[in-house]
Each structure stands twice: as structure tokens, then as C-alpha cells.
C-alpha positions in Angstrom: 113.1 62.6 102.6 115.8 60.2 103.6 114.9 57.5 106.2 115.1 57.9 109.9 118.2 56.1 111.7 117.4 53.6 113.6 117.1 54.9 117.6 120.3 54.3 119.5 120.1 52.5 122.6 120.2 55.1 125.6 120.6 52.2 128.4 124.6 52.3 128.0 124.8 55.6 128.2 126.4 57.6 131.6 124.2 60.4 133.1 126.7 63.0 131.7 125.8 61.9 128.1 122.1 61.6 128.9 122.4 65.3 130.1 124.1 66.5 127.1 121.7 64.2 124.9 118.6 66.6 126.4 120.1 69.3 126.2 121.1 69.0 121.9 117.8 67.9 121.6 116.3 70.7 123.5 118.7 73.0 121.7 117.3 71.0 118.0 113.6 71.7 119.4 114.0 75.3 119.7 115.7 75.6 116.3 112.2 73.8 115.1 109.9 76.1 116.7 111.1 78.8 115.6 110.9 78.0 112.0 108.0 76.9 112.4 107.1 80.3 113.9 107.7 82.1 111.2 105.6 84.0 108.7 105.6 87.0 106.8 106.0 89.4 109.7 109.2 88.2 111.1 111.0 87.0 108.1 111.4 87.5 104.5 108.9 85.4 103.4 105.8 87.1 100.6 102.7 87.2 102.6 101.5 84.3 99.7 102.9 82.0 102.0 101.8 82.5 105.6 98.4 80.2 104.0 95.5 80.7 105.7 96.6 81.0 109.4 96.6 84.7 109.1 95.1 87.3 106.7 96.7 90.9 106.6 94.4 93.2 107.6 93.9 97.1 106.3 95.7 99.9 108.7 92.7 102.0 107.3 90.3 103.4 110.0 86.7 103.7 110.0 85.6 107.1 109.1 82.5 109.3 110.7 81.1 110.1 107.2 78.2 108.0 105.4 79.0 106.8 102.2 77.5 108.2 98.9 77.0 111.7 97.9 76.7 114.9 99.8 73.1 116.1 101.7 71.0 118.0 99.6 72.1 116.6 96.1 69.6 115.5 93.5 70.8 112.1 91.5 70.2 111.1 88.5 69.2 107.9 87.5 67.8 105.9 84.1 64.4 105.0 84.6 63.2 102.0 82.7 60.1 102.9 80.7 57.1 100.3 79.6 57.6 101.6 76.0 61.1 102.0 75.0 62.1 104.5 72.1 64.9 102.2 70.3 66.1 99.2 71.3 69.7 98.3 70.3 70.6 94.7 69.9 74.5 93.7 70.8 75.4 90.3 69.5 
């Protein structure tokens, strides 16, 4: 980043030029904000950049069904047993 200039002194200047100073400097703050108002929504930037400020979230609803299978059906699970058959070994 190149160094600052140094501040000019504002004391010589006439009220016209002190108005037209504030208003480029207004007009430079603007420019600033909205940059800095910018993410991923309202601009071409990937979301991998918007950092943690804001996390997309999913446009999926919530549905009135419980999760799993349907009523009435009989799973099937492995049961461990105290006595196992065979016993494989996987190095």
C-alpha cells in the first residue's frame, strides 16, 4: 500500500472549496460503502468469499412426514450374539 499524503491545510481554503471538498469526500465515502457492501448476493463474487458474515441457507421447507420408514414395516437388523460363528480378521 503506498503511503498516505501528507493532509493539506484546509485554513486557506474559501467556503466554495470547503463545500466542494465535502461533497468529493462524501461522493468517495459512498463509493466505499458500497463496496464494502457487497457480497455474494449483489455481485459476482463465489459465495467462498462473503467469510463468515453470512451462511447461505437451504430454500428447502420442513415437511409434515417423520423420518424413517413407513408405519407398520418390520426392520431388519444384525444382532450381535455372545458366541459368534466365524470371526473374520481384516488387517
Amino acid at each position: 500500500m503506498p503511503p498516505k499524503p501528507p493532509r493539506p491545510d484546509l485554513t486557506h481554503l474559501s467556503e466554495q472549496d470547503k463545500d466542494r471538498l465535502i461533497d468529493a469526500l462524501f461522493a468517495r465515502l459512498d463509493a466505499v460503502e458500497a463496496r464494502l457492501g457487497m457480497n455474494s448476493q449483489n455481485s459476482s463474487k463465489p459465495p467462498s468469499s462473503d467469510g463468515l458474515a453470512k451462511k447461505t441457507r437451504s430454500l428447502r421447507g420442513t415437511s409434515d412426514k417423520k423420518a424413517g420408514a413407513q408405519d407398520g414395516h418390520k426392520g431388519t437388523t444384525l444382532k450381535r450374539v455372545a458366541e459368534p460363528t466365524d470371526t473374520v480378521r481384516h488387517p
